[in-house]
MIBADREN-797603 format. One record per residue: x, y, z of N, C-alpha, C in turn; residue number from 1; residue in three letters. Coordinates in nm, 3 decimals, decimal comma, always signed. Example, Ala and Ser with C-alpha at 12.3 -4.5 7.8 and 13.67 -1.06 7.14 Angstrom:
<rs>
R:+1,319:-0,569:+0,780:+1,230:-0,450:+0,780:+1,320:-0,330:+0,780:1:ALA
R:+1,285:-0,225:+0,708:+1,367:-0,106:+0,714:+1,290:+0,003:+0,787:2:SER
</rs>
This chain:
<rs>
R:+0,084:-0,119:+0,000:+0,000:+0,000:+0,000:+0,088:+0,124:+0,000:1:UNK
R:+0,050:+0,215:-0,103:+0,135:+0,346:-0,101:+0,143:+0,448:+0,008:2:UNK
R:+0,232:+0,462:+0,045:+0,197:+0,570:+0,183:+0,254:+0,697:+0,136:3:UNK
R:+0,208:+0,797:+0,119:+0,256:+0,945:+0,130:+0,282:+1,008:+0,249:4:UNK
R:+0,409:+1,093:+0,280:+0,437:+1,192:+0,353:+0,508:+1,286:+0,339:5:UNK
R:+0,410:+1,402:+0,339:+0,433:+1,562:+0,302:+0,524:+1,624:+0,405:6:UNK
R:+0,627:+1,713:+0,411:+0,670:+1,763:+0,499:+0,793:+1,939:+0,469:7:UNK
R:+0,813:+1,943:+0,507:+0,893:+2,088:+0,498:+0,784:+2,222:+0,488:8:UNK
R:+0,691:+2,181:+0,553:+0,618:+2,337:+0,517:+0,661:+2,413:+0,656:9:UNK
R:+0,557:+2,522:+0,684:+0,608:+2,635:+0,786:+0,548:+2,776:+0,739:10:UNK
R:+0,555:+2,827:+0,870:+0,497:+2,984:+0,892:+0,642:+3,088:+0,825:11:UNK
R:+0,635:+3,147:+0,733:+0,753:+3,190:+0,655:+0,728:+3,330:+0,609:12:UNK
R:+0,804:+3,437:+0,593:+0,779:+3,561:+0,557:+0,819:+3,556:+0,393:13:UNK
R:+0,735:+3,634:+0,329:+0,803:+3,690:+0,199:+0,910:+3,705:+0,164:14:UNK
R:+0,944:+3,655:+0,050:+1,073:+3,623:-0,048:+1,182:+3,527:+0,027:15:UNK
R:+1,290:+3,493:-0,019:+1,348:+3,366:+0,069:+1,302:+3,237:-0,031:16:UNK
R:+1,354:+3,140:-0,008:+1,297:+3,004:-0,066:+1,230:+2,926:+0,016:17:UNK
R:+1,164:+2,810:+0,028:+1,141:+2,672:+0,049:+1,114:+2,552:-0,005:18:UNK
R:+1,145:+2,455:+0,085:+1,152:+2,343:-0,015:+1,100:+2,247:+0,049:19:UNK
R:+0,991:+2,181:-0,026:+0,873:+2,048:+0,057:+0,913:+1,944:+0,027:20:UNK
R:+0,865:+1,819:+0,087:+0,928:+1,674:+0,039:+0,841:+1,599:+0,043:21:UNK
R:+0,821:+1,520:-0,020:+0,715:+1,418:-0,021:+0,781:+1,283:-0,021:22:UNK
R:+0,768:+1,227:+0,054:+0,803:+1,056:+0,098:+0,709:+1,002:+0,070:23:UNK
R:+0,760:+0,905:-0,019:+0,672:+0,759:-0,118:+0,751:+0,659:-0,076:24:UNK
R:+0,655:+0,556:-0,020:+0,671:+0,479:+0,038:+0,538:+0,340:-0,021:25:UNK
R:+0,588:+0,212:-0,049:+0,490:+0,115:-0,070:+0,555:+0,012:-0,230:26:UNK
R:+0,589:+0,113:-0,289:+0,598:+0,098:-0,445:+0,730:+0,120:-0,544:27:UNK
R:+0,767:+0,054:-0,596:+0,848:+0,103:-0,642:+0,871:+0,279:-0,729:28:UNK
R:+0,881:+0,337:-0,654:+0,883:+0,559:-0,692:+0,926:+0,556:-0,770:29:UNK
R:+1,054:+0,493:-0,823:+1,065:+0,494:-0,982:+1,001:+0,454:-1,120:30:UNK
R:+0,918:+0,409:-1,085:+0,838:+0,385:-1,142:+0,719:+0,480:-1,213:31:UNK
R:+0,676:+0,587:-1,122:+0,569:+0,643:-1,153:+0,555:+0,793:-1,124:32:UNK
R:+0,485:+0,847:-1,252:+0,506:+1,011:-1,173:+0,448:+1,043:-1,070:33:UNK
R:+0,517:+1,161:-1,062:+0,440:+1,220:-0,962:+0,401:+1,340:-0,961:34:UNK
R:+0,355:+1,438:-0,862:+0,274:+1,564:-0,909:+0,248:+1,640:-0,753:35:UNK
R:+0,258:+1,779:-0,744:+0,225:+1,847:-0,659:+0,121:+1,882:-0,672:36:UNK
R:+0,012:+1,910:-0,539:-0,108:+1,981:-0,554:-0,107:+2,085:-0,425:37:UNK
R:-0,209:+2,182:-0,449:-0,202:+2,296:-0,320:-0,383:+2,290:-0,311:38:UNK
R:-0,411:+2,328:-0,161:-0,558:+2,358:-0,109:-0,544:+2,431:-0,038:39:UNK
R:-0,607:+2,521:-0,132:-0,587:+2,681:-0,045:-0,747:+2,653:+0,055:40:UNK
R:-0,734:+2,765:+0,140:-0,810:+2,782:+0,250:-0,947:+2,814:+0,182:41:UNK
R:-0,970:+2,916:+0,086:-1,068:+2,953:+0,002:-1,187:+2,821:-0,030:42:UNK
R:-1,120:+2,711:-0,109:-1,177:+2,591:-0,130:-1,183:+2,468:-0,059:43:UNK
R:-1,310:+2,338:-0,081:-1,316:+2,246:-0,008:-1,182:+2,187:+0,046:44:UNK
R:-1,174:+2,096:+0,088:-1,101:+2,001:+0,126:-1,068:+1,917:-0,010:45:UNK
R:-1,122:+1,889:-0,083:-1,093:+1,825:-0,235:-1,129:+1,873:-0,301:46:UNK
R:-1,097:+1,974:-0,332:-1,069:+2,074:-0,441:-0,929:+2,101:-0,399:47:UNK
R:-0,819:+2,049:-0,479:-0,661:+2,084:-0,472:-0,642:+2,104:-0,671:48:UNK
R:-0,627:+2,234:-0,617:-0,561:+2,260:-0,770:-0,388:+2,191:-0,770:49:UNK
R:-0,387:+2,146:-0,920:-0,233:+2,063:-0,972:-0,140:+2,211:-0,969:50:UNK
R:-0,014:+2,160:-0,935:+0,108:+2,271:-0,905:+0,182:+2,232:-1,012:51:UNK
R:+0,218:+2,097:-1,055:+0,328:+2,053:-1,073:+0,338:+1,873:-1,149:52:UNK
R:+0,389:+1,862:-1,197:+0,438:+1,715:-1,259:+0,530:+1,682:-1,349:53:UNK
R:+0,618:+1,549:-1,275:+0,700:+1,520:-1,265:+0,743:+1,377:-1,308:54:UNK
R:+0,760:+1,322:-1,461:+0,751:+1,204:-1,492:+0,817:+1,138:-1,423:55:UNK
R:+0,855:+0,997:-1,458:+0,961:+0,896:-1,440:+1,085:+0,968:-1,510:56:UNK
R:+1,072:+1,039:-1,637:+1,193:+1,055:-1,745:+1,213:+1,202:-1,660:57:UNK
R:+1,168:+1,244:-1,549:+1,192:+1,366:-1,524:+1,185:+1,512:-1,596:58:UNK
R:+1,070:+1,478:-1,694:+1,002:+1,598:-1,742:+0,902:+1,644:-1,660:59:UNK
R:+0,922:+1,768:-1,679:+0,843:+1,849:-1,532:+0,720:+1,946:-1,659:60:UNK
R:+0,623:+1,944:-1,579:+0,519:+2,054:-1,634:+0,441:+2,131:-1,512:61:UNK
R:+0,484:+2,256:-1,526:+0,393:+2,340:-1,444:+0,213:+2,389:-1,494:62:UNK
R:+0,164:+2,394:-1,419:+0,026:+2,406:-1,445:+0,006:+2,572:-1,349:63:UNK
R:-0,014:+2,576:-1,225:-0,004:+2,716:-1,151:+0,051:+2,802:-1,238:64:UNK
R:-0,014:+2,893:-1,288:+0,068:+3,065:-1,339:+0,148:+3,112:-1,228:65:UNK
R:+0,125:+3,124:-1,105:+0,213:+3,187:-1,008:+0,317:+3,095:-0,987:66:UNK
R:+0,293:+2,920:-1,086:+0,418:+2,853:-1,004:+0,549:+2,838:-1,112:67:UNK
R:+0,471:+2,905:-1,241:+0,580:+2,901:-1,356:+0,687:+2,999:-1,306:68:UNK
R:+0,801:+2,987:-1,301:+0,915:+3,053:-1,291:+0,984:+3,098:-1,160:69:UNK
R:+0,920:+3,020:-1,036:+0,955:+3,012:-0,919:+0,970:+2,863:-0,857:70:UNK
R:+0,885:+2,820:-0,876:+0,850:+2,656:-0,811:+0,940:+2,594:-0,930:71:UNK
R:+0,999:+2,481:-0,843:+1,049:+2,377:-0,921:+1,064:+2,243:-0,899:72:UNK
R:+0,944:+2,146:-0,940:+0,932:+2,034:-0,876:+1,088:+1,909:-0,927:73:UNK
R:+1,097:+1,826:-0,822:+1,229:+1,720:-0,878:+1,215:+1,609:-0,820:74:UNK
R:+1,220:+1,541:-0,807:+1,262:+1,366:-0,741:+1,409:+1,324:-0,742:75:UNK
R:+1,405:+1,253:-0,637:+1,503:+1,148:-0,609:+1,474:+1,028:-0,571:76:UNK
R:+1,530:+0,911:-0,711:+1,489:+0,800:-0,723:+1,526:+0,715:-0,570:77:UNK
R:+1,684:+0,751:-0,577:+1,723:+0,678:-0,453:+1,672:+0,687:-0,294:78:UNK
R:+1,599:+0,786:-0,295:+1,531:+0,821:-0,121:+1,380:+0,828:-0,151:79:UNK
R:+1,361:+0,814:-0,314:+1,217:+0,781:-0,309:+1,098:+0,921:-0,267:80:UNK
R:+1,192:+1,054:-0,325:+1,143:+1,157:-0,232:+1,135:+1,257:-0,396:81:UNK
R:+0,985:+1,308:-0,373:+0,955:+1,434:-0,464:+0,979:+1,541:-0,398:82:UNK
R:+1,046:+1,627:-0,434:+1,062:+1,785:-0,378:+0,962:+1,882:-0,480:83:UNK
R:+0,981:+2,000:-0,376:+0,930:+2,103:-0,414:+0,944:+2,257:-0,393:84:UNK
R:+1,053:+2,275:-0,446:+1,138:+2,398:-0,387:+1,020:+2,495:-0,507:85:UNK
R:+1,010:+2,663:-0,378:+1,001:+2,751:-0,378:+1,054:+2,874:-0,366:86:UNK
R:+1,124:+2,995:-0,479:+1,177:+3,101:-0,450:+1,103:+3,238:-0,458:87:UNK
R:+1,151:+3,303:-0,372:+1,049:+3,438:-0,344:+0,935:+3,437:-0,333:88:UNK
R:+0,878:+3,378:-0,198:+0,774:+3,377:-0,167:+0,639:+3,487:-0,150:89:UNK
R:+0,560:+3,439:-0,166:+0,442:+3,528:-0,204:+0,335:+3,511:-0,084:90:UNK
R:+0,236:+3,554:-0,017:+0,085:+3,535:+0,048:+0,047:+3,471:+0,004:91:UNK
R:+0,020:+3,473:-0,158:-0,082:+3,355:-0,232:-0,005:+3,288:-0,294:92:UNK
R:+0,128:+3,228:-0,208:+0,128:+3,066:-0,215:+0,058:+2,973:-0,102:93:UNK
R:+0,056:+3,031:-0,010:+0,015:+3,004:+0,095:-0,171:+2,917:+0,078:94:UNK
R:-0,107:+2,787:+0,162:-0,208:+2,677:+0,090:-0,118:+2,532:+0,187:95:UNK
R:-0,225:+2,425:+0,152:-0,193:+2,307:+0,219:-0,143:+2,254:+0,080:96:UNK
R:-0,001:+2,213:+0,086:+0,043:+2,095:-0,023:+0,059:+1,960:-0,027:97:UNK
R:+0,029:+1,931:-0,110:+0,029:+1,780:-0,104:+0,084:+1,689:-0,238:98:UNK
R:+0,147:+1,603:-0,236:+0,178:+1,498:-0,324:+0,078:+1,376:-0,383:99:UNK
R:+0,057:+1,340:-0,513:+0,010:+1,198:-0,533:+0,027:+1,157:-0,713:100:UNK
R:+0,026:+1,099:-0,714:+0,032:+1,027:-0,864:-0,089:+1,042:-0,927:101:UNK
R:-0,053:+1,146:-1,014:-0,162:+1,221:-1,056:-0,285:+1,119:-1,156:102:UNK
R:-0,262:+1,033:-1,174:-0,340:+0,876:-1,271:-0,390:+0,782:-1,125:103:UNK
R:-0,321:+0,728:-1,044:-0,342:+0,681:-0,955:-0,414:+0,739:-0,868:104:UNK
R:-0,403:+0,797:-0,779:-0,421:+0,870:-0,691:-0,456:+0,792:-0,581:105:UNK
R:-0,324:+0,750:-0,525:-0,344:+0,687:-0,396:-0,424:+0,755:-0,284:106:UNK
R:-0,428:+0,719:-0,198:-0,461:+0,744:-0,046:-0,394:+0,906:-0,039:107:UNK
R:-0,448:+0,997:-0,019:-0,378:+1,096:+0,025:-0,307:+1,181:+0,170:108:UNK
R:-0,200:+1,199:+0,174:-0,147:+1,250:+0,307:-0,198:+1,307:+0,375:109:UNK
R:-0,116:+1,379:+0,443:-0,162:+1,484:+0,544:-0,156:+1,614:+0,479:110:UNK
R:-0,042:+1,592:+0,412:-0,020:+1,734:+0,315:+0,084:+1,838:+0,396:111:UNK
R:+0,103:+1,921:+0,370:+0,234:+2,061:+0,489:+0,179:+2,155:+0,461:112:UNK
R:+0,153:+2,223:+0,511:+0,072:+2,375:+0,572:+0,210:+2,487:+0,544:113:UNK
R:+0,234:+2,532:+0,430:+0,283:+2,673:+0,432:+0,206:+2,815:+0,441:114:UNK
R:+0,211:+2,869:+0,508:+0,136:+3,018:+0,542:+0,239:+3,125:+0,529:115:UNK
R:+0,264:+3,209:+0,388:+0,339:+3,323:+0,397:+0,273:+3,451:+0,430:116:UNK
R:+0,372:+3,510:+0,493:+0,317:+3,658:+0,501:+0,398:+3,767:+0,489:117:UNK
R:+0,331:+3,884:+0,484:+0,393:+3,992:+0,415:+0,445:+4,078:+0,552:118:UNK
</rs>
């Protein structure tokens, strides 16, 4: 069974970087893409708009307008871990993120709570 775990978020001020991690666990991670999502406070609980995706061949496609040219999603096969680095942070990134295989869509995490402010 696939287990996800989201982590590196935090209470963070404007501009600066960060960087989230997602631990895949169950399956072989090389195997399958993967993909960032965010749930902002505004919308349900499932309603997570796509951030990010991240094949096996490590082609990345951004979907977020605010995440083109700041966010940069990556993996590492060997720790089995999707990242998700952020530079110059904004208010409206601020949102619950979360990881899953965007075809699959396992079980979903807990997700990491970043809250920027100005």
């Amino acid at each position: 069974q696939v287990q996800l775990v989201e982590s590196g978020g935090g209470s963070v001020e404007t501009g600066g970087s960060l960087r989230l991690s997602c631990a895949f666990t169950g399956k072989d991670f090389s195997l399958y893409p993967m993909s960032w999502y965010r749930q902002v406070p505004q919308k349900q609980r499932d309603q997570r708009e796509l951030v990010a995706t991240i094949s096996i061949y490590r082609n990345v496609s951004y979907y977020l307008e605010a995440a083109k040219g700041r966010f940069t999603i990556s993996r590492d096969n060997a720790k089995n871990t999707v990242y998700r680095d952020m530079k110059n942070r904004r208010p409206e990134d601020t949102g619950r993120y979360y990881c899953n295989d965007i075809e699959r869509q396992y079980t979903w995490g807990q997700g990491t709570q970043v809250t920027v402010s100005s």
